[in-house]
Each structure stands twice: as structure tokens, then as C-alpha cells.
C-alpha positions as CSV (number, residue, x, y, z in Angstrom):
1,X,21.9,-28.4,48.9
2,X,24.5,-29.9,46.7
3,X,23.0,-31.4,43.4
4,X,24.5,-34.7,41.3
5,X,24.1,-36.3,37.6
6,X,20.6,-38.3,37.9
7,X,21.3,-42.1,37.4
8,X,23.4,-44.3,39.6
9,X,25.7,-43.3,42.2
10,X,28.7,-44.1,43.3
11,X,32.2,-43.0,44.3
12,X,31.8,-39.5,46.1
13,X,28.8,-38.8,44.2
14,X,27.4,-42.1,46.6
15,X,29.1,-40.0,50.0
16,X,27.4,-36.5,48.9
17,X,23.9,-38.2,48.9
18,X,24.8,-40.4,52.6
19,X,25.7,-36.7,53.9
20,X,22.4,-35.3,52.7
21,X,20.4,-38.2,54.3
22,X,22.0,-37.5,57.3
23,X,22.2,-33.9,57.6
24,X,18.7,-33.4,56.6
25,X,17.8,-36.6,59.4
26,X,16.2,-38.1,56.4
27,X,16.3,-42.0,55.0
28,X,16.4,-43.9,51.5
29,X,13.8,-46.8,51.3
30,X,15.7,-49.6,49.7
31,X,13.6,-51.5,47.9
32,X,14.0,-55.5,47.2
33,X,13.3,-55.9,43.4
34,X,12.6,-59.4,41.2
35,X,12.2,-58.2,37.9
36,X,11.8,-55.4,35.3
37,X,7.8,-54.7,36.6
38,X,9.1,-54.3,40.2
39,X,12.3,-52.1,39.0
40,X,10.1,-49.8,37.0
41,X,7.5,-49.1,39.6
42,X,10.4,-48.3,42.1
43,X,11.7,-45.7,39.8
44,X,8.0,-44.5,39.0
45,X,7.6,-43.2,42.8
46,X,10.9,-41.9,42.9
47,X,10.4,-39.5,40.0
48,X,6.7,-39.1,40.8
49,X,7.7,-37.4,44.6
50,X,11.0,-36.1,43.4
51,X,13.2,-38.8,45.6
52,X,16.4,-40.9,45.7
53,X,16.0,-44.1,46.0
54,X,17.7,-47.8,46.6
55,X,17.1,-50.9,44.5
56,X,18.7,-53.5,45.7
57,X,18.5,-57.4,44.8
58,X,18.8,-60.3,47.3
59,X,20.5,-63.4,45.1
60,X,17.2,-64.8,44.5
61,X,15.9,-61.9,42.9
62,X,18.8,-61.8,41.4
63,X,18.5,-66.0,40.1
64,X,14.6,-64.6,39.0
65,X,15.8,-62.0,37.3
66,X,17.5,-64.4,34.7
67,X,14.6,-66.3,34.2
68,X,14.0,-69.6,36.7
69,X,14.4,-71.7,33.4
70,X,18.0,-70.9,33.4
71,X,19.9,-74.5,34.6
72,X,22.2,-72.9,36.8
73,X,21.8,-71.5,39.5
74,X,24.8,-69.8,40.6
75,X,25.1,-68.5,37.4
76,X,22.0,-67.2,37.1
77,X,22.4,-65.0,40.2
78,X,24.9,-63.4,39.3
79,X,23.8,-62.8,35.6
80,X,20.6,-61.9,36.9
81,X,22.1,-59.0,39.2
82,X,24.2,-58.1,35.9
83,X,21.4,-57.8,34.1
84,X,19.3,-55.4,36.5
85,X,21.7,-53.8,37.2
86,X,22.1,-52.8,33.7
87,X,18.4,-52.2,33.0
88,X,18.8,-49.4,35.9
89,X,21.7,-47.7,34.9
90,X,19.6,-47.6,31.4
91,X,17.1,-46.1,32.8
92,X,17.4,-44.3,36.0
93,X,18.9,-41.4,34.5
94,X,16.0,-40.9,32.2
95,X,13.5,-41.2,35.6
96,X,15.7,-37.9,37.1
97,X,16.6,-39.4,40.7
98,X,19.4,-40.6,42.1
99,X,19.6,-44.5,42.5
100,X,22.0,-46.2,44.8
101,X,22.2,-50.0,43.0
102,X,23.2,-52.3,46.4
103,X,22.8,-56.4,46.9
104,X,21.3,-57.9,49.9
105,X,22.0,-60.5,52.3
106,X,25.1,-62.6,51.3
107,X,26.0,-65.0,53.8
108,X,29.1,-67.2,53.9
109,X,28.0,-69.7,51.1
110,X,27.6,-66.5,48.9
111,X,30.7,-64.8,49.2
112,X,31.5,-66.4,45.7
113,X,28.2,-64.5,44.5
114,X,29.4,-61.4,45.5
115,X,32.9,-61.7,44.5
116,X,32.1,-62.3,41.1
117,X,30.0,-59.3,41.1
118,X,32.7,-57.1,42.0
119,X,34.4,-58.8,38.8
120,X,31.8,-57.1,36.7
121,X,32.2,-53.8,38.6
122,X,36.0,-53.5,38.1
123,X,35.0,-54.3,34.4
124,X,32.6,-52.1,34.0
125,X,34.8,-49.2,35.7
126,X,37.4,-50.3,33.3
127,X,35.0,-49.1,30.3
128,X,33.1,-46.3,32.2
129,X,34.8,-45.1,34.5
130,X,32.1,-46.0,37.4
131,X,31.3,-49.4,39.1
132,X,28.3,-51.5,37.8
133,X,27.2,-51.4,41.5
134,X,27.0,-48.9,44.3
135,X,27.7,-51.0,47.2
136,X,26.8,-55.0,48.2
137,X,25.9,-56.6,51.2
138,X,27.9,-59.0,52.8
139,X,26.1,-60.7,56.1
140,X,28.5,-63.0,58.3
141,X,26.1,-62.1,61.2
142,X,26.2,-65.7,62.2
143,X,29.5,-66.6,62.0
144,X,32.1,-65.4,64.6
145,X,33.3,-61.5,64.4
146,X,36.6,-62.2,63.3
147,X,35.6,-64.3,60.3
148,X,33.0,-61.5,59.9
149,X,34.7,-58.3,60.1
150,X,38.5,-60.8,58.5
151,X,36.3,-61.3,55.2
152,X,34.4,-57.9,55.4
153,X,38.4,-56.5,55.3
154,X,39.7,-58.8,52.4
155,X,36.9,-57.1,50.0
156,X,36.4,-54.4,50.7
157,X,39.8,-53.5,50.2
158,X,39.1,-54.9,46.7
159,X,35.9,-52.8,46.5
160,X,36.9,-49.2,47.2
161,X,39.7,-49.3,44.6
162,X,36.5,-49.0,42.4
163,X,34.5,-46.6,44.2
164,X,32.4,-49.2,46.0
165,X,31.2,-49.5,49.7
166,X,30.6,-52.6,51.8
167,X,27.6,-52.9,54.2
168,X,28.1,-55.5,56.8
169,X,26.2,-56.6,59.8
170,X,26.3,-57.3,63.5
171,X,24.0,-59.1,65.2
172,X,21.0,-60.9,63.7
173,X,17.7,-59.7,61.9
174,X,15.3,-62.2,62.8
175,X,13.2,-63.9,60.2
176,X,14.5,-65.3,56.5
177,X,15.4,-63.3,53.3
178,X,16.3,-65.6,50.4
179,X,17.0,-68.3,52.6
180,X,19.6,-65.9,54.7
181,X,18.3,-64.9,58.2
182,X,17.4,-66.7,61.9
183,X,14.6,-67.6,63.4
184,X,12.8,-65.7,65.6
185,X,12.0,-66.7,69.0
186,X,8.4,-65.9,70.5
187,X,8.4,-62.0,72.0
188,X,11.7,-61.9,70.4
189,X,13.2,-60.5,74.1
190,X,16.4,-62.8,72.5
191,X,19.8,-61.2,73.2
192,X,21.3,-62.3,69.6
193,X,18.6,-59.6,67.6
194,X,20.6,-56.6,69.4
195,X,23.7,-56.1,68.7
196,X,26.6,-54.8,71.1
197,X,27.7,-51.2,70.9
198,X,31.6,-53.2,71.6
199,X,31.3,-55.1,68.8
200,X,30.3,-52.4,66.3
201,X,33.6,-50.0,67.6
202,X,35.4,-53.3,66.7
203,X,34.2,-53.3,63.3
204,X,34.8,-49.1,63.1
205,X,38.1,-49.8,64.0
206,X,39.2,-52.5,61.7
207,X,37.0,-51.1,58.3
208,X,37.2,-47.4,58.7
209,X,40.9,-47.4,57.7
210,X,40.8,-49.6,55.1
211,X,37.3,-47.3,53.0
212,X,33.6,-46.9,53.6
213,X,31.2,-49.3,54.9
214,X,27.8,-49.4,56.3
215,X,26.2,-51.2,59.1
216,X,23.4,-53.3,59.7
217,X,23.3,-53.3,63.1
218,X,20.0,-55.2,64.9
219,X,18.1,-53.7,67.1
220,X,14.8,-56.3,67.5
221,X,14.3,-55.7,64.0
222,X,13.0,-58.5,61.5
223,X,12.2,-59.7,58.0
224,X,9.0,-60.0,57.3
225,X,5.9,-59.1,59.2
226,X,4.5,-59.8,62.5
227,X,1.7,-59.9,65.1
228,X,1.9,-56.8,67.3
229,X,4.3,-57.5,70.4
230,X,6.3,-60.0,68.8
231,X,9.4,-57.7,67.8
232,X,10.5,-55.2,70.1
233,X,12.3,-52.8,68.9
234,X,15.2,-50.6,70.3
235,X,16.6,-47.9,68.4
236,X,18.5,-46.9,71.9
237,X,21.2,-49.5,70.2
238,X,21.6,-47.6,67.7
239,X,22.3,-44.6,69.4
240,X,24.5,-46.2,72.1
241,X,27.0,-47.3,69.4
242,X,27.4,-44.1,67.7
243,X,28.2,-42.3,71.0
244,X,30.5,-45.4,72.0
245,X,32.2,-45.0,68.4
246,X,32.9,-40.8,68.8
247,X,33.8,-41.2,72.3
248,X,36.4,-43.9,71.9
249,X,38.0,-42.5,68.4
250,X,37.6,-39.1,68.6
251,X,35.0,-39.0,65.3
252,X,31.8,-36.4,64.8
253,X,28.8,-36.9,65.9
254,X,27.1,-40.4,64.6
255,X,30.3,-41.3,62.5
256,X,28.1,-44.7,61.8
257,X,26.3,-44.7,58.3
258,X,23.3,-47.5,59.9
259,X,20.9,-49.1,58.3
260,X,17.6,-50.6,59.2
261,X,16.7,-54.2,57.6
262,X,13.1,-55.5,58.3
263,X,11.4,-52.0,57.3
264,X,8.0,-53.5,56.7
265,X,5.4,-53.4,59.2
266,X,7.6,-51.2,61.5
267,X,6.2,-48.7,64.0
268,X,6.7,-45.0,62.4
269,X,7.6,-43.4,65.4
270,X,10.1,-46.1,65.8
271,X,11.3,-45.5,62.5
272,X,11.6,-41.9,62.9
273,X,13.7,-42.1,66.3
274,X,16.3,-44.6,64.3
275,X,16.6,-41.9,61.3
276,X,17.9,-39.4,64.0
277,X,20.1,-42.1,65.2
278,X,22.1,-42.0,62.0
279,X,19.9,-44.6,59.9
280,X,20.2,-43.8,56.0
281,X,18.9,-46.1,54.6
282,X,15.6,-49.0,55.5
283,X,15.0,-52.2,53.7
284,X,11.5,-52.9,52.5
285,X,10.5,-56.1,51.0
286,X,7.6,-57.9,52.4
287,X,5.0,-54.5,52.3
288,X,6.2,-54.1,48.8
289,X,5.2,-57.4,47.4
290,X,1.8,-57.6,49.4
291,X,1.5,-54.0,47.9
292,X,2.2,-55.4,43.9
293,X,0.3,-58.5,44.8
294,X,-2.7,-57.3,46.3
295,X,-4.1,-55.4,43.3
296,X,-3.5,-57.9,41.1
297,X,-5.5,-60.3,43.0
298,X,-8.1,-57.7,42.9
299,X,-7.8,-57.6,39.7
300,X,-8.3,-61.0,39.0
301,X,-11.3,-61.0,41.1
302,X,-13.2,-58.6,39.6
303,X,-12.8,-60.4,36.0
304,X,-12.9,-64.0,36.9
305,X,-14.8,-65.5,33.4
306,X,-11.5,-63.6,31.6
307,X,-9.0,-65.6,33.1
308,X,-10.5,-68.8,32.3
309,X,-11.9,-68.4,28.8
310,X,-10.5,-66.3,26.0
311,X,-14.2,-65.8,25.0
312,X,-16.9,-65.0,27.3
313,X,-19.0,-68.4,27.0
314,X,-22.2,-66.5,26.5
315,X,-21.6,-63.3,24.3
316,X,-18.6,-64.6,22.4
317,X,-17.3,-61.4,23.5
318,X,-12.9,-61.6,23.5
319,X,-11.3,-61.0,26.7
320,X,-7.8,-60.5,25.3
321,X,-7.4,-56.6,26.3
322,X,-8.4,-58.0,29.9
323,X,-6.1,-60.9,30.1
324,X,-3.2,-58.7,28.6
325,X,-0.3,-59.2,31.2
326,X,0.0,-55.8,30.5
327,X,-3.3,-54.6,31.9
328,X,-2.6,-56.8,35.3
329,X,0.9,-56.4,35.9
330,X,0.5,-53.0,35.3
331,X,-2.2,-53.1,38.7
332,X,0.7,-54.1,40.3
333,X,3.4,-51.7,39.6
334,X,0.9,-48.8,40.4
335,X,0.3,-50.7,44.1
336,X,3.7,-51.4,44.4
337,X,5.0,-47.5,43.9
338,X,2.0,-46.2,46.0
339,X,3.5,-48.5,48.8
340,X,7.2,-47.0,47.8
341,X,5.8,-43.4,48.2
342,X,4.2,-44.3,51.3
343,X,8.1,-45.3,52.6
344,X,9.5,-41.9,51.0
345,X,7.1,-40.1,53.0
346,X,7.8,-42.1,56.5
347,X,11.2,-41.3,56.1
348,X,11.5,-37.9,55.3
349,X,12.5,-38.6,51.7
350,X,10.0,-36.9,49.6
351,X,11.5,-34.2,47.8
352,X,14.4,-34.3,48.5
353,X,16.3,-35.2,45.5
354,X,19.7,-33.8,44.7
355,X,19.0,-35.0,41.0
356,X,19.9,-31.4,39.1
357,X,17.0,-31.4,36.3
């Protein structure tokens, strides 16, 4: 098993850790963060079960990030990804695991958002030697495949002079993240959340030459989660385009690096046949704030006089070691990496670090 500097990856150090996922049939959670507690509790799981991980930020966990005070808003995403970004190349290193440092969703009114995040990135390889980020999303999924795969071409040419990948998608993921995403019809039997094994050789053929990219590709797969029977999926798509791709360009087996969006609430089997398809990577969002959320509320519950007085009203006795933000944020960050350990487990992650101690 080949081993790599713990911290953030990139470059080849980023393609030796893809390889191992899919030679071992094995999968990174990537995990949507919002702040420093979410971040930390990320890492936590990682090092407690000896496993890489993604953190990734959608642009408004990227606007939180900077602090919702902050005027604007465009700004404030893309400080807010700066400044993450920087907190886990601080600290990811000192957690021992490897961290790939990705975006989310970035439709066509955030292409500027991204653009000026691969501004930082060439500055920071400028300094460092290594991009600020791993990879970014960009998701023209609803726009026509030539304006799609046209503006997937433009950066990413700018991106691997740096080191950087580009995941793009085809088809639609039902449901909304950040205010990017598509409604989802009812039994979701709807023809635009499965994406065409044609279209993804189309996108092989015009991105392979240019560098390294990464596909969404949908197969009934959502944000968010729902009532049993309302998502079908199909990870038969996924398989269908990697033999489509090697049969028609004379690649490997599964030349596609895949990944699966809408991770939470997803069948395990289901997840386990689209690993061996060639998935690398799955978002999780939605289980992971329910999972920092629910404690906390718990929390709360269970000490209801010290979160409306600072003194109990009949002892006099203080509260303040109760009310500490520390004491029930901290509830949440230990939910919030069970949860992550959970999705290292599902997917064959656990242990698997190539993070030389």
C-alpha cells in the first residue's frame, strides 16, 4: 500500500489516494462542513478510525464560514472557503489522515465563485508549492452539455496547471443544496435524475485530454432525505458508462473516477454495489447535520432552567459551566463524527489510511 505526507492532497499525491479507493473497492465520505465545530469533528473520526477523508464546502457554508454579519455576500463565500480551507491545511496534518479539500455544487451564477477560488490556489502554489484546494465542483447539470462540458474545458485547463482536478456532473441530483439542485418529482421514475452512458463518453472524450476530472453522474440519487420508495436508485448507470467509456476508447477497466451526491439516507447495499462501480467518493450532508443537531437538542432538553436563567431561580445555583457553548457544541461534534464513522465504515474506509505516521 503506498503511504503519503498526512495533510491535504493534491497533485499526484491526490491520484495515489483515487487509485487506492479504487483498487481496494473502497470510498471517501465527503463531508459538507459550515464552520470550525463541524471541520474538527470531521477530522476527529478520521483520525479516531485511521481514515482519509473529504471536506468539502458548498458556497453557503462557505458565506457562513465568514460570519453571516459580513455585508457581502459574494465576498464572503469566497473568503469563507479561504479561510477553511486554511484552518484544514493547519490542522489536518497534525490529525494524521489524509484530507482531500473540494467545493460543492457551483452552478452557472457561481462560476465567478469558483474562479476566484482558483485565484487563491495558483497564489498559494506560488508560495507553497501546492494549491490551496484539492479539487472544486462545477455543476452545469442544467444547462445544455456543450455549455457544460465548453466551461468544464475552459477551467480546468486553468486548474491542472496547479495540480487541481475538476468534478463535473451529468444529469441531475434531485432535491436542493445551497440553493443548487431540482426538484424532485413524486417516485422520482423521472428520466432527467439518470444520466446517459452517451453523454458521459462525451464528456471523457472532451476532459480526459485536457487533465483529471471527476464525475457526478445521477443515478436516482438525491439531496436530502426521503420517504422509502420515493428515490430509486440505479447504480446499473453507473456501470453501463464505465463499460461504454473502455469499450469506445480503448481505457482499463472503470477509467471513470464517479461520485455519489445525496449519500444520506441511502440503501447500504446500494451504496456498496456503486463503490464497485468505480464510486470514490459520496457526499453526506443532511445525516451529518441531523447527527450534530440532534444531541444538542438533547442537550438542551435535559437542562431546560440553564438556558433560560443564568441562576437557577430556586438555589441561586450558576449554570454557566452548563450554558458554556463549549459544553453543547461540543454534544454536537461528538454526534456529528460518530455519524462520519458510521459513513467510513459503509464504505469500506476504515483503516485504510495511507497517512505514513
Amino acid at each position: 500500500m503506498p503511504t503519503l505526507k498526512p495533510g491535504v492532497v493534491s497533485g499526484e499525491d491526490y491520484f495515489t489516494l483515487l487509485k487506492a479507493c479504487k483498487d481496494g473497492d473502497y470510498a471517501l465520505p465527503a463531508v459538507n462542513v459550515v464552520g470550525t465545530n463541524s471541520i474538527n469533528a470531521v477530522l476527529e473520526a478520521a483520525a479516531q478510525t485511521g481514515s482519509d477523508v473529504i471536506v468539502q464546502l458548498s458556497n453557503g457554508g462557505a458565506q457562513y464560514y465568514a460570519g453571516k454579519g459580513l455585508p457581502d455576500k459574494d465576498v464572503a463565500k469566497v473568503l469563507g472557503a479561504v479561510s477553511a480551507a486554511q484552518h484544514v491545511h493547519l490542522l489536518a496534518e497534525h490529525y494524521g489522515v489524509c484530507v482531500v479539500l473540494h467545493t460543492d455544487h457551483a452552478n452557472k451564477a457561481l462560476i465567478p465563485w469558483v474562479e476566484a477560488l482558483i485565484g487563491h490556489s495558483e497564489e498559494h502554489h506560488k508560495a507553497h508549492g501546492r494549491p490551496l484546494f484539492s479539487s472544486h465542483m462545477l455543476d452545469l447539470s442544467a444547462d445544455p452539455i456543450e455549455f457544460n462540458l465548453g466551461e468544464s474545458a475552459r477551467l480546468l485547463e486553468r486548474m491542472v496547471k496547479i495540480g487541481m482536478s475538476l468534478e463535473i456532473e451529468l444529469g441531475v441530483t434531485g432535491g436542493e443544496e445551497d440553493g443548487v439542485g431540482h426538484d424532485i418529482e413524486e417516485g422520482a421514475d423521472n428520466a432527467h435524475l439518470y444520466t446517459q452512458p452517451e453523454d458521459v463518453l462525451q464528456a471523457w472524450q472532451k476532459l480526459n485530454p485536457i487533465g483529471h476530472f471527476s464525475l457526478a453522474a445521477s443515478f436516482g440519487n438525491v439531496h436530502g432525505v426521503y420517504k422509502p420508495g420515493n428515490v430509486k436508485l440505479r447504480p446499473e448507470i453507473l456501470d453501463n458508462s464505465q463499460k461504454l467509456v473502455a469499450e469506445k476508447c480503448g481505457t482499463e477497466a472503470r477509467p471513470l473516477d464517479l461520485v455519489f451526491h445525496g449519500g444520506s439516507g441511502s440503501e447500504t447495499s446500494k451504496i456498496e454495489e456503486a463503490v464497485r462501480y468505480g464510486v470514490f467518493k459520496m457526499n453526506i450532508d443532511t445525516d451529518t447535520q441531523f447527527a450534530f443537531a440532534s444531541p444538542v437538542g438533547a442537550y438542551v432538553n435535559e437542562n431546560p432552567t440553564a438556558f433560560t436563567h443564568q441562576l437557577d431561580p430556586e438555589s441561586g445555583k450558576p449554570y454557566k459551566k452548563v450554558y458554556d457553548p463549549r459544553a453543547w457544541l461540543r454534544k454536537g461534534e461528538e454526534g456529528m463524527a460518530a455519524r462520519v464513522v458510521e459513513a467510513f465504515e459503509v464504505l469500506g474506509s476504515k483503516g485504510k489510511s495511507l497517512a505514513r505516521n
